[in-house]
C-alpha atoms as an extended CHARMM CRD file, in Angstrom:
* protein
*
       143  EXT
         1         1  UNK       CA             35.8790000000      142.5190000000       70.2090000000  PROA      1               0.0000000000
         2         2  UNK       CA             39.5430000000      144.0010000000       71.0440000000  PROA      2               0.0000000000
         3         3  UNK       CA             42.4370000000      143.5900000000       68.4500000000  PROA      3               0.0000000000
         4         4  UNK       CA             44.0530000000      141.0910000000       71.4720000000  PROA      4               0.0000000000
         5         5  UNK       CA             40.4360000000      138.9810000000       71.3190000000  PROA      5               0.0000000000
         6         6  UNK       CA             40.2470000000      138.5470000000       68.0470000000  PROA      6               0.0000000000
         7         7  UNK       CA             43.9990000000      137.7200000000       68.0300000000  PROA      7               0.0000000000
         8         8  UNK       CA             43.3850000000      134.7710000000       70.3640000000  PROA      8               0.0000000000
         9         9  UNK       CA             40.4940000000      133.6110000000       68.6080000000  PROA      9               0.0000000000
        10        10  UNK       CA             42.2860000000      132.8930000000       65.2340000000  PROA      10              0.0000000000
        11        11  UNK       CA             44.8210000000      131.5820000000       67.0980000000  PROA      11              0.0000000000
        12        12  UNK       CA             42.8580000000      129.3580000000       69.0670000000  PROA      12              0.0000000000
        13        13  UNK       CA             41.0290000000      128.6370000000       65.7440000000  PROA      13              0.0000000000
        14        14  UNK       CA             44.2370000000      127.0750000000       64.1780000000  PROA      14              0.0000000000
        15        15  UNK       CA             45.0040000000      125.3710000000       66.8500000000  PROA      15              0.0000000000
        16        16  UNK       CA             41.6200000000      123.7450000000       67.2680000000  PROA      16              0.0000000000
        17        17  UNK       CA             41.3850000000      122.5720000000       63.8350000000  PROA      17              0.0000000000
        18        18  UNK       CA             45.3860000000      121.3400000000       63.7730000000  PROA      18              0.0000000000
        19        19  UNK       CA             44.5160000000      119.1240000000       66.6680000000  PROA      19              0.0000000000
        20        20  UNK       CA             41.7620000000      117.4150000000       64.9820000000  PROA      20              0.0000000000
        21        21  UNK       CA             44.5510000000      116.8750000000       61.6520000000  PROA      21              0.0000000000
        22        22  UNK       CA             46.7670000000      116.3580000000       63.9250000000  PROA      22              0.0000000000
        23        23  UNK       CA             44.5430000000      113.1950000000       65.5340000000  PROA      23              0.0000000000
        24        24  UNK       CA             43.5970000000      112.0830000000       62.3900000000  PROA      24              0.0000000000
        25        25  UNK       CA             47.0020000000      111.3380000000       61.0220000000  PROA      25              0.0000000000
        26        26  UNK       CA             48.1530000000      109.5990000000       64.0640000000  PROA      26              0.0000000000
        27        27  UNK       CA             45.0530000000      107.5070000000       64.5100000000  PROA      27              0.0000000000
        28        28  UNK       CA             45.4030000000      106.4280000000       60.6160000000  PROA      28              0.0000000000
        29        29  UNK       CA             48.9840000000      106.1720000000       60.5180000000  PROA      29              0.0000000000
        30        30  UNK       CA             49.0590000000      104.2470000000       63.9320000000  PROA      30              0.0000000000
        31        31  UNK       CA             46.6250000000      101.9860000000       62.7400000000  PROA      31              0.0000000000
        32        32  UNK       CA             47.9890000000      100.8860000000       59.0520000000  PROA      32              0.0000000000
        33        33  UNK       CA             51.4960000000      100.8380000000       61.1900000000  PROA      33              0.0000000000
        34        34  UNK       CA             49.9900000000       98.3020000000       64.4180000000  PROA      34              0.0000000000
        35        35  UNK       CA             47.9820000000       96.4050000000       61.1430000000  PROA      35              0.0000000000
        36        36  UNK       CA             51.4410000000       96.0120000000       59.4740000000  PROA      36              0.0000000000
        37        37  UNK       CA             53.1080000000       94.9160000000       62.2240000000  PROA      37              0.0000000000
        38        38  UNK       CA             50.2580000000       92.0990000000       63.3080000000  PROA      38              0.0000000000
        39        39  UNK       CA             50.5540000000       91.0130000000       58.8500000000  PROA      39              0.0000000000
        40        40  UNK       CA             47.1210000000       91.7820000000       58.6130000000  PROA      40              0.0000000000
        41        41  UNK       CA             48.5040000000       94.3780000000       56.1360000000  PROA      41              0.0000000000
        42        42  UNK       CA             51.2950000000       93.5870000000       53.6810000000  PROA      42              0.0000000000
        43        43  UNK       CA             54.6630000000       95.2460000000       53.3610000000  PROA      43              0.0000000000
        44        44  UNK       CA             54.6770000000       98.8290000000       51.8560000000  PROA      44              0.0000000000
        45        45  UNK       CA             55.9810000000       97.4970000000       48.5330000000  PROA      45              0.0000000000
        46        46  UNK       CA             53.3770000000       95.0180000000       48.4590000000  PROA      46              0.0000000000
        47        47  UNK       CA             49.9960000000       95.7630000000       46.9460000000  PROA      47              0.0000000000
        48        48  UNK       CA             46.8050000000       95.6300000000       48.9700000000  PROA      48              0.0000000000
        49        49  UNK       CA             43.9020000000       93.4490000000       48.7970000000  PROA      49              0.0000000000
        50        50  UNK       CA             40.2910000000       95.2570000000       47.8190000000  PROA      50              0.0000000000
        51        51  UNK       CA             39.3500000000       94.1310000000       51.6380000000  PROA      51              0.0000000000
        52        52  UNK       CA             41.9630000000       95.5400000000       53.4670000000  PROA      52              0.0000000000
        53        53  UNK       CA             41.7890000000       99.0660000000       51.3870000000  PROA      53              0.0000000000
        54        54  UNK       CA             37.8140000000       98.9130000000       52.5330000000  PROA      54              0.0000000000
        55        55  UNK       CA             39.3070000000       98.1550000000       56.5300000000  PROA      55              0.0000000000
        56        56  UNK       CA             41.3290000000      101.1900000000       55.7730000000  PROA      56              0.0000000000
        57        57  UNK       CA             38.7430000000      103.4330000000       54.2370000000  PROA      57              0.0000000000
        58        58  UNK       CA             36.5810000000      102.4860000000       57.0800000000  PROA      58              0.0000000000
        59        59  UNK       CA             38.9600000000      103.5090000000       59.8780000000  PROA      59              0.0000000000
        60        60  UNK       CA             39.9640000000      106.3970000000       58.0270000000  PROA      60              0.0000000000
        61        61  UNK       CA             36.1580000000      107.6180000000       58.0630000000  PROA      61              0.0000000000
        62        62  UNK       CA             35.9140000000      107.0860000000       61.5430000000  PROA      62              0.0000000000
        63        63  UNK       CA             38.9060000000      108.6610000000       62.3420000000  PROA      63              0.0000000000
        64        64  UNK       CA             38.0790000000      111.7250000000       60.0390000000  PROA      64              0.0000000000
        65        65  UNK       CA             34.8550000000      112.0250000000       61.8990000000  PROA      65              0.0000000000
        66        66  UNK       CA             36.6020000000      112.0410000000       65.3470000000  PROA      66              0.0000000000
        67        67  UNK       CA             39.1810000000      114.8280000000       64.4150000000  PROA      67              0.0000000000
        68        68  UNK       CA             36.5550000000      116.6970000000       62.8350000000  PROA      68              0.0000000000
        69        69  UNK       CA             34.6970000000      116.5120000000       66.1000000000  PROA      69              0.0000000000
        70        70  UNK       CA             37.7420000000      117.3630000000       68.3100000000  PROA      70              0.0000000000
        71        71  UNK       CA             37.9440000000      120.2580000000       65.8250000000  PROA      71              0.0000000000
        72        72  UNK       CA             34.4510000000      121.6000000000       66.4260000000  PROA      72              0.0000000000
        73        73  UNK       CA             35.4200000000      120.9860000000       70.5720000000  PROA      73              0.0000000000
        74        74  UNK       CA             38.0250000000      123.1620000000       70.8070000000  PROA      74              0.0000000000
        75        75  UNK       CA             36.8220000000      126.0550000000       68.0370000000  PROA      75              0.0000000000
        76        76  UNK       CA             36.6460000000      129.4130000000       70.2060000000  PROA      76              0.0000000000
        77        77  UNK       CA             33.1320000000      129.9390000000       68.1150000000  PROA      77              0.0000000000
        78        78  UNK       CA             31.2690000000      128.5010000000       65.1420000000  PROA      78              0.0000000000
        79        79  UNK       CA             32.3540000000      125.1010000000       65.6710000000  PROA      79              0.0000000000
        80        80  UNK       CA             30.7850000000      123.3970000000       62.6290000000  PROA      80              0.0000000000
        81        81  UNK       CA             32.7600000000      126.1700000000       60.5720000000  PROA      81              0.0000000000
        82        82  UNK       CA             36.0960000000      124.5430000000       61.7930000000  PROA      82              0.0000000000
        83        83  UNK       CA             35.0760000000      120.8720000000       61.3170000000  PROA      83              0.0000000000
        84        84  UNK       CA             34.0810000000      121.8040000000       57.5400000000  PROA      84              0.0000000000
        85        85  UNK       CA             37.4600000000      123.4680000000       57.3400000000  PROA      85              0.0000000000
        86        86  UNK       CA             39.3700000000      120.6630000000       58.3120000000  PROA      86              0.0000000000
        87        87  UNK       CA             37.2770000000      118.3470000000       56.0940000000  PROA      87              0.0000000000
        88        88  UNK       CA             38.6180000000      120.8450000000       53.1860000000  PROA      88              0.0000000000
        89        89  UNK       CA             41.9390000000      120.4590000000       54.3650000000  PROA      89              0.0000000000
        90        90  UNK       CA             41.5080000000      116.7600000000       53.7150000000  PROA      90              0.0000000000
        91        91  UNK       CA             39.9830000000      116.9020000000       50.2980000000  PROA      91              0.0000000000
        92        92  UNK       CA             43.3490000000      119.1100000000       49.2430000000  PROA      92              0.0000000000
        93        93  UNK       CA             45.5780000000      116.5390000000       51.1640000000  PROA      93              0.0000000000
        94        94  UNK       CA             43.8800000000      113.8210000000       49.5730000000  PROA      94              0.0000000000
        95        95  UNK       CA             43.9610000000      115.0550000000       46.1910000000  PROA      95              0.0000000000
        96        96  UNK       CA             47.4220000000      115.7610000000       46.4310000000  PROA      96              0.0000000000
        97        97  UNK       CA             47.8920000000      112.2360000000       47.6840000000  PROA      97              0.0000000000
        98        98  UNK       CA             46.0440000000      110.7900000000       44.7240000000  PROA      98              0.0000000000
        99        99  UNK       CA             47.9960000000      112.7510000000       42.3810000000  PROA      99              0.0000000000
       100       100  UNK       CA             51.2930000000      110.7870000000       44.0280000000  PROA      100             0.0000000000
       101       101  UNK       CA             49.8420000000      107.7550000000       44.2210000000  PROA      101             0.0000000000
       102       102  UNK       CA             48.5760000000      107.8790000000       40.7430000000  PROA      102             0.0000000000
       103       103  UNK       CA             49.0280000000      103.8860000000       38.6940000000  PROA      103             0.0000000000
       104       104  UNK       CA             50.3640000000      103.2410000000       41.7070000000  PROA      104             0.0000000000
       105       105  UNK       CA             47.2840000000      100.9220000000       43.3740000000  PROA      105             0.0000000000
       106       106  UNK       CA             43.5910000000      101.6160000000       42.4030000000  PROA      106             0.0000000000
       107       107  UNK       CA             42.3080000000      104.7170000000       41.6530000000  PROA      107             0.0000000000
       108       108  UNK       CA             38.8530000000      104.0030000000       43.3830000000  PROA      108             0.0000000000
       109       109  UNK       CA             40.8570000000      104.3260000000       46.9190000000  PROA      109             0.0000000000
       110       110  UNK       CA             42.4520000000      107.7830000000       47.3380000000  PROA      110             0.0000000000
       111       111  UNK       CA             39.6580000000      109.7870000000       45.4300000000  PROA      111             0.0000000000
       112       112  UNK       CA             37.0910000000      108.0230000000       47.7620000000  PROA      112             0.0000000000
       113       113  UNK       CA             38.7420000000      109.7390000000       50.7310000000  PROA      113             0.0000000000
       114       114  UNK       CA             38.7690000000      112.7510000000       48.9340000000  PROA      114             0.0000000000
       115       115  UNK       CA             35.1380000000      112.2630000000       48.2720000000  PROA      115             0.0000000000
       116       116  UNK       CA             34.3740000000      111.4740000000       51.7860000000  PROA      116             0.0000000000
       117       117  UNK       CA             36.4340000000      114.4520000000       53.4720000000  PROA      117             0.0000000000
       118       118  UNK       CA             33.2750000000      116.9620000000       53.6110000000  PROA      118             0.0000000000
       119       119  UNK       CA             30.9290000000      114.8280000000       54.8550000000  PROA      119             0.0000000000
       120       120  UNK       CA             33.0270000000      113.3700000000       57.6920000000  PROA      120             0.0000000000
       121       121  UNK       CA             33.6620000000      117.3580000000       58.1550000000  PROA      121             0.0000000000
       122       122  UNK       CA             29.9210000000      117.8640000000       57.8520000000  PROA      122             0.0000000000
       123       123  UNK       CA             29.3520000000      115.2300000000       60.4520000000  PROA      123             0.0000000000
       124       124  UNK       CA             31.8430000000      115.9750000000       63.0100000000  PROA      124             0.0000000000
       125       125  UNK       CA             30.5750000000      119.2880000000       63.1030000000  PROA      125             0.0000000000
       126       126  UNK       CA             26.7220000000      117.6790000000       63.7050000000  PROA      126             0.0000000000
       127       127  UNK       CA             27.5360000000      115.2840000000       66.4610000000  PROA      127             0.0000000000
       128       128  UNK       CA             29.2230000000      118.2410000000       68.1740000000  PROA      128             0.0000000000
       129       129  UNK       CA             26.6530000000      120.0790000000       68.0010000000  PROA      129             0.0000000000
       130       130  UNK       CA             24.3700000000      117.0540000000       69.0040000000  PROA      130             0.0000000000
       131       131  UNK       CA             26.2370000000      116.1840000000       72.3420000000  PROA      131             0.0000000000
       132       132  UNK       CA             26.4780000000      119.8550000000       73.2040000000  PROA      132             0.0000000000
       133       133  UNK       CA             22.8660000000      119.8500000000       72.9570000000  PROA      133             0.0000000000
       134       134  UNK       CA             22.1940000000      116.7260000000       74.5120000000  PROA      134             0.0000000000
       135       135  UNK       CA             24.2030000000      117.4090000000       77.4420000000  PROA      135             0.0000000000
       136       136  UNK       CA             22.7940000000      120.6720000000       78.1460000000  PROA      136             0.0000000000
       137       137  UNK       CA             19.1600000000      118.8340000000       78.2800000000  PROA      137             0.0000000000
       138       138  UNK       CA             17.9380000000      120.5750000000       74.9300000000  PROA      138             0.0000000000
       139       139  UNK       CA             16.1840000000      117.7690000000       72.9920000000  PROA      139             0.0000000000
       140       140  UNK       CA             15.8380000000      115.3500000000       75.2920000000  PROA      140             0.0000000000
       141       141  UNK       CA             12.0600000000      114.2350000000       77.1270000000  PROA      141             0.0000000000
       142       142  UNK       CA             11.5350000000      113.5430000000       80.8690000000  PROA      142             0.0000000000
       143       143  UNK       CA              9.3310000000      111.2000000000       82.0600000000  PROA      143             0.0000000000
């Protein structure tokens, strides 16, 4: 591989796995901003209900999953590599957002997202791979 391949490649590579951080925060932030706006979630000063962290966890998993699968779309090569990197990036950004939000609402929330980070890495990368798979006929039984 030429110094001008490998040069696009890791630039490709960032770019592939900012997209997919890129998606999630706008997906999440979109989301607690359109749930705010309908009162289904209270004020930003306000604390939130058990329930409605659980809505948000939940979203925030699927969304997670979905950037780490845009990740693995767009990676030049080893596509599962970038997903798992982006699901690292998450664990640091949510540890750094649990050490902010610290007695500041439950604990249980923000380290659950940080728990959660790999495997919605881990399983962006695998439904990538999946569809690619499936699409291509690999897998799959004719009758």
């Amino acid at each position: 591989m030429s110094e001008q391949q490998r040069s696009s490649s890791v630039g490709r590579s960032i770019l592939a796995v900012f997209a997919g951080f890129v998606t999630i925060v706008i997906l999440s932030e979109g989301t607690d901003f359109l749930l705010m706006k309908a009162g289904i979630f209270p004020p930003l000063n306000q604390p939130f209900t058990t329930e409605l962290l659980m809505l948000a966890t939940f979203y925030r998993i699927v969304y997670s999953i979905a950037g780490c699968y845009l990740a693995a779309r767009l990676a030049p090569n080893r596509p599962s590599g970038h997903a798992l990197v982006l699901g690292g990036i998450g664990c640091v950004v949510g540890i750094a957002g649990a050490i902010v939000m610290r007695g500041k609402g439950p604990e249980w929330y923000p380290w659950t997202l940080v728990a959660l980070a790999l495997p919605c890495g881990w399983l962006g990368g695998a439904l990538h791979h999946n569809f690619k798979h499936t699409a291509r006929g690999i897998g799959t039984t004719k009758s």
